[in-house]
DRENTOR-322636 format. One record per residue (C-alpha): residue number from 1; x, z, y; residue in one letter. Coordinates in Angstrom, 2 decimals. Each point is the difference from the previous one (the first is absolute). Layout:
N
<fivo num="NUM" X="X" Z="Z" Y="Y" residu="A"/>
...
***
This chain:
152
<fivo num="1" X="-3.95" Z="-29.82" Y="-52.80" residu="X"/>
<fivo num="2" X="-0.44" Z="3.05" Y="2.32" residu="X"/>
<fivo num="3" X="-3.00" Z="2.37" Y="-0.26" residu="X"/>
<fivo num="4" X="-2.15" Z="0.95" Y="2.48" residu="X"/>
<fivo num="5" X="1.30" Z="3.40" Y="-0.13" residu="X"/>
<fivo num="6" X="3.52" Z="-1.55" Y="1.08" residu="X"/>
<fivo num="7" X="-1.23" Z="-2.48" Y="2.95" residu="X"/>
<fivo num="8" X="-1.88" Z="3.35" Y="1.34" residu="X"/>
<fivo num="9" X="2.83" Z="1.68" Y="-0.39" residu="X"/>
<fivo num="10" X="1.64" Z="-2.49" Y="1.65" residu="X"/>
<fivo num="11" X="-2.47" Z="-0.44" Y="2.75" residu="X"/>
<fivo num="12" X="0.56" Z="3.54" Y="1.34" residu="X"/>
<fivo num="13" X="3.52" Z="0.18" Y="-0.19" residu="X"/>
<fivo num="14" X="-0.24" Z="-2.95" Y="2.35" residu="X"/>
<fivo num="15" X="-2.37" Z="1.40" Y="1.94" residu="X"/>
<fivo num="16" X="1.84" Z="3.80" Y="0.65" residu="X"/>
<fivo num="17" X="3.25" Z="-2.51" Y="0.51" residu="X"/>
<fivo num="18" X="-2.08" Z="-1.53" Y="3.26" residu="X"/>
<fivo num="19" X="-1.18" Z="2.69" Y="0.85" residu="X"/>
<fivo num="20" X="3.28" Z="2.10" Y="0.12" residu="X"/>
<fivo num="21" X="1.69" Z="-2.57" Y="1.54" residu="X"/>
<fivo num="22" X="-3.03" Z="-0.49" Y="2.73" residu="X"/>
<fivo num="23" X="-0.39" Z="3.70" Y="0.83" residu="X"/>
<fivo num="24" X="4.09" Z="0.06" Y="0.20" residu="X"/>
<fivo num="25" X="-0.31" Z="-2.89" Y="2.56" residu="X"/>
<fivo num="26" X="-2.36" Z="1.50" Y="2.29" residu="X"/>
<fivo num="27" X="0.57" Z="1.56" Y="3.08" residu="X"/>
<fivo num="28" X="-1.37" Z="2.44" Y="2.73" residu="X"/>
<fivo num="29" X="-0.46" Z="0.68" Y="3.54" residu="X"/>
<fivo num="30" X="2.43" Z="2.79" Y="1.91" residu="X"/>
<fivo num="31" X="-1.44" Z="1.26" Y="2.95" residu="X"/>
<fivo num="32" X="2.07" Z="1.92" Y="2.37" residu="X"/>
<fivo num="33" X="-0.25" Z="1.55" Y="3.62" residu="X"/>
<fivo num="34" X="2.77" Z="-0.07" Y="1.82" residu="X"/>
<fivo num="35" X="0.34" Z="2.57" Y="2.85" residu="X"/>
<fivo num="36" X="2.03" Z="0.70" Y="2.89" residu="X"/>
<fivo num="37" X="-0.13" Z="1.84" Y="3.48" residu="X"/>
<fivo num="38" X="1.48" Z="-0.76" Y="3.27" residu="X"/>
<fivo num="39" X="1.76" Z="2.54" Y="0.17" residu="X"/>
<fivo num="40" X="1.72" Z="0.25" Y="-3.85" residu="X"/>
<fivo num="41" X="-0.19" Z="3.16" Y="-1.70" residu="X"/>
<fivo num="42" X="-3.91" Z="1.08" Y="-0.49" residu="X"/>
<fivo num="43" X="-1.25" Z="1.77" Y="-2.76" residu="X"/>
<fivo num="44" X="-3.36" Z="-1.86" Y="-1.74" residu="X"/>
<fivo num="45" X="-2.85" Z="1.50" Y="-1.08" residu="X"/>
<fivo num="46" X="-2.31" Z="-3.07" Y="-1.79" residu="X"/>
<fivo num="47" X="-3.40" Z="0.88" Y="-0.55" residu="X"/>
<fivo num="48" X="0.63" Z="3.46" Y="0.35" residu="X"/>
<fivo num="49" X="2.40" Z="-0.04" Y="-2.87" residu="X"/>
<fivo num="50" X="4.07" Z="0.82" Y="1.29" residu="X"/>
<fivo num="51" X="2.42" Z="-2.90" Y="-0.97" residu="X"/>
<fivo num="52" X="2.76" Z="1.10" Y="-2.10" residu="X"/>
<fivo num="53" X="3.18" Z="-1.61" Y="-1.26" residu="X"/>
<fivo num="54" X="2.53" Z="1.80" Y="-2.70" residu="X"/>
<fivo num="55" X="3.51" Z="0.36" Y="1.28" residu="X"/>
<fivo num="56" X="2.63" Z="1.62" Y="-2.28" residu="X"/>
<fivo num="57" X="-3.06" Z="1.07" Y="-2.13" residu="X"/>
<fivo num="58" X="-1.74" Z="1.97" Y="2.72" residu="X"/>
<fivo num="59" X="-3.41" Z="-1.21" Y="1.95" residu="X"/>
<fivo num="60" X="0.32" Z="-0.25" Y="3.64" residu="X"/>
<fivo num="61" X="-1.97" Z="-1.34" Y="2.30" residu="X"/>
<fivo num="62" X="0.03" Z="-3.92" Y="0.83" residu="X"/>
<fivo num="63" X="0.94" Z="-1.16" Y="3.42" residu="X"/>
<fivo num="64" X="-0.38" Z="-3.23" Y="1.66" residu="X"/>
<fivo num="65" X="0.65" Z="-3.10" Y="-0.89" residu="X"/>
<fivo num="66" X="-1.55" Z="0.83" Y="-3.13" residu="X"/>
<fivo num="67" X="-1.48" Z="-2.37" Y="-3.12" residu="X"/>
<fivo num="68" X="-3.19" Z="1.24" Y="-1.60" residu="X"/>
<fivo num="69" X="-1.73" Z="-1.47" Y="-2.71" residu="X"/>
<fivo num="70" X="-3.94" Z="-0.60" Y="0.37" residu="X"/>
<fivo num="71" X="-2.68" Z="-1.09" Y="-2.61" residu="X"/>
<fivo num="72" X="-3.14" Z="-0.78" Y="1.76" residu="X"/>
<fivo num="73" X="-0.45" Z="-1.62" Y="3.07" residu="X"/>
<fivo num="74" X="-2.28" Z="1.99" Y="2.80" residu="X"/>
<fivo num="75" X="0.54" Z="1.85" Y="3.27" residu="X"/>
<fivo num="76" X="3.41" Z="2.58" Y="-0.44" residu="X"/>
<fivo num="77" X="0.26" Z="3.18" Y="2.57" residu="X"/>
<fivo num="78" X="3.87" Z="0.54" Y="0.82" residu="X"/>
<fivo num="79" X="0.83" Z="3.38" Y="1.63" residu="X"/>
<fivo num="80" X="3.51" Z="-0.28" Y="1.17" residu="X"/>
<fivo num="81" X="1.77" Z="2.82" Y="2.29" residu="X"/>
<fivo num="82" X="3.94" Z="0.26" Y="1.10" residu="X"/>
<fivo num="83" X="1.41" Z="3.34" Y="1.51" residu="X"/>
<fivo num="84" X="-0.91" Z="0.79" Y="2.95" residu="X"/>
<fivo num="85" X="-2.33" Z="-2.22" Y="0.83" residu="X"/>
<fivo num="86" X="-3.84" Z="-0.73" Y="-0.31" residu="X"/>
<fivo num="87" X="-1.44" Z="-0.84" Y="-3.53" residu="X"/>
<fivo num="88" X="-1.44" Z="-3.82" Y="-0.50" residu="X"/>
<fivo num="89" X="-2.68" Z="-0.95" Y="-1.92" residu="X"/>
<fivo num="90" X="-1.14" Z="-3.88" Y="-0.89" residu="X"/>
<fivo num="91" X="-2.29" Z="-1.83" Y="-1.65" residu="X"/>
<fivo num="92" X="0.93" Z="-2.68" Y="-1.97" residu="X"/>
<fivo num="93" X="-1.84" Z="-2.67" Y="-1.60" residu="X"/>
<fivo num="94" X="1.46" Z="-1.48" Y="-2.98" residu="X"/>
<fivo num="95" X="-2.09" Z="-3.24" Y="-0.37" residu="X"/>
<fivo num="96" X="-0.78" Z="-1.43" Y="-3.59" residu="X"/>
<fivo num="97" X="2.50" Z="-3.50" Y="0.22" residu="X"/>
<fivo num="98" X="-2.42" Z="-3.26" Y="-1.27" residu="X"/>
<fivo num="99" X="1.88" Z="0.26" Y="-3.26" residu="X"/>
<fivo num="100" X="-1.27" Z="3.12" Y="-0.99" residu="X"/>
<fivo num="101" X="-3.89" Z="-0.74" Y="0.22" residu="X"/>
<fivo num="102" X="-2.00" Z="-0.56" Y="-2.97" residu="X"/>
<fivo num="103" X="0.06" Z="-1.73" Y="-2.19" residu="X"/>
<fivo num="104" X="3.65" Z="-1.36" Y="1.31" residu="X"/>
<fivo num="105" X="1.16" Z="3.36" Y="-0.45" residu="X"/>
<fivo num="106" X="0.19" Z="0.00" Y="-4.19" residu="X"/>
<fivo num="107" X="2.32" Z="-3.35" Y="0.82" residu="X"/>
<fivo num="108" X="2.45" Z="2.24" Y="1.94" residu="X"/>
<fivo num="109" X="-0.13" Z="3.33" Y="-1.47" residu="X"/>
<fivo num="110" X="-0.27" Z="-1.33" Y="-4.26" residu="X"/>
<fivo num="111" X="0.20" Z="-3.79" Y="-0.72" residu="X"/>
<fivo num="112" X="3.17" Z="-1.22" Y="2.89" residu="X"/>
<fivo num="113" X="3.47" Z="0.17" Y="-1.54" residu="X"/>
<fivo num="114" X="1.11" Z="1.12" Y="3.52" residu="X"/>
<fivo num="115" X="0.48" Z="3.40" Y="1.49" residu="X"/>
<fivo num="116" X="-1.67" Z="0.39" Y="3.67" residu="X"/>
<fivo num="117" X="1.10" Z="2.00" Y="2.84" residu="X"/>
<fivo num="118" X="-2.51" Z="0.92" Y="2.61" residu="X"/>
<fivo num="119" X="2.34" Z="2.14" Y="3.30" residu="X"/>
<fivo num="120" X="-1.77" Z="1.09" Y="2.93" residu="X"/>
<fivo num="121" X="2.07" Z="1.24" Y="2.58" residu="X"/>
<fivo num="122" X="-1.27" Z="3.13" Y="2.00" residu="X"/>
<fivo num="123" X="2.19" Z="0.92" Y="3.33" residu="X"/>
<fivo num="124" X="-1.51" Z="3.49" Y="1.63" residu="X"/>
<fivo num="125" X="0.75" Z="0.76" Y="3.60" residu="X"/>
<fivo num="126" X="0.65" Z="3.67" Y="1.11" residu="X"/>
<fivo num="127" X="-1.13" Z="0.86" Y="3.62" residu="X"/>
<fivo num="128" X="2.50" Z="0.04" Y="2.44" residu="X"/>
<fivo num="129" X="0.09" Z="3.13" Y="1.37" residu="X"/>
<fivo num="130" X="0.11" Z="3.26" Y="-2.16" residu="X"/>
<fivo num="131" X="-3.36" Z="1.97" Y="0.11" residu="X"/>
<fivo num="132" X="-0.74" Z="2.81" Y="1.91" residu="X"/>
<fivo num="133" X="2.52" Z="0.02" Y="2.64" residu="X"/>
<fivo num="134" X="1.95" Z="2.94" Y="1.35" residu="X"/>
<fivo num="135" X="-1.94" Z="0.45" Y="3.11" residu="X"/>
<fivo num="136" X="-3.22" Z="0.02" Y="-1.78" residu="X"/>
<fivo num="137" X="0.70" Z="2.32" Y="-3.17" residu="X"/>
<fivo num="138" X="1.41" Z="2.80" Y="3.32" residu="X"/>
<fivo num="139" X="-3.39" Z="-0.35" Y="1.42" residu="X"/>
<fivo num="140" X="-1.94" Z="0.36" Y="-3.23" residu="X"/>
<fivo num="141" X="2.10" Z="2.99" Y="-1.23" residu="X"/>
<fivo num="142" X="-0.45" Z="1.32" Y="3.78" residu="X"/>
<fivo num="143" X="-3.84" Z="-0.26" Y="-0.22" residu="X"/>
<fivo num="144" X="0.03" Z="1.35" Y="-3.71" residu="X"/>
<fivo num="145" X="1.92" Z="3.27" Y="1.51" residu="X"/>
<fivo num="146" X="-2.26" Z="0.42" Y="3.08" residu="X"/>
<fivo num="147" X="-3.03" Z="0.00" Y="-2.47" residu="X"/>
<fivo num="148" X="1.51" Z="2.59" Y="-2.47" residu="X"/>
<fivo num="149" X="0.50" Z="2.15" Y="3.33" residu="X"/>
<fivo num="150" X="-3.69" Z="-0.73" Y="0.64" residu="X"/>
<fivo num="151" X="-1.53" Z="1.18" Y="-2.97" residu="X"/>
<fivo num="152" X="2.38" Z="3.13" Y="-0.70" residu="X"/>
***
């Protein structure tokens, strides 16, 4: 005959068994932004923080089309600029997907044995034409000189 000692024993070996096993089962949510430009090529600055990757063991700076993980959802400001050609700057709002709102949420993120992958795709759009033109900058720099002359 077993002793209480043994069945609670017992008891919680069974239960840190189910437990293990649960928490191993689990899964999460992955969130990612996905971002290019038309043109290719643009540095991103997210939220005022540079985007980075590691190539041969040095950080450079991350162009376009680029794959950055997020963990909230919210409004996002990208900054974006290519050589030679006029900065961008959008606003993007990253909407909260039906799955994520309480108390659905703790489903997704601790008790579903699946792993969920929320992409948004962001596509920024340079102006066409480089900024300030030729034409203009000579007239500005010609104005800049004839008030230097002025005030000498």
């Amino acid at each position: 005959m077993r002793t209480t000692r043994q069945r609670t024993r017992r008891r919680s070996a069974t239960f840190a068994a189910a437990l293990a096993a649960t928490t191993a089962l689990t899964g999460c949510v992955e969130r990612y932004l996905e971002i290019d430009s038309n043109p290719t090529g643009a540095r991103v600055v997210i939220n005022g923080q540079p985007q980075q990757v590691r190539v041969d063991g040095k950080l450079q700076d991350a162009v376009t089309p680029l794959v950055v993980p997020f963990d909230h959802y919210g409004t996002f400001r990208i900054d974006a600029w290519l050589p030679e050609q006029a900065a961008t700057t959008q606003w993007v709002e990253v909407d909260t997907p039906w799955w994520q709102w309480f108390p659905l949420d703790l489903f997704a993120e601790l008790l579903s044995p699946a792993t969920h992958v929320d992409r948004r795709q962001v596509v920024l759009t340079f102006p066409a034409e480089p900024q300030p033109a030729d034409a203009e900058r000579a007239v500005l720099l010609e104005r800049a000189a004839a008030l230097r002359r002025e005030t000498q």
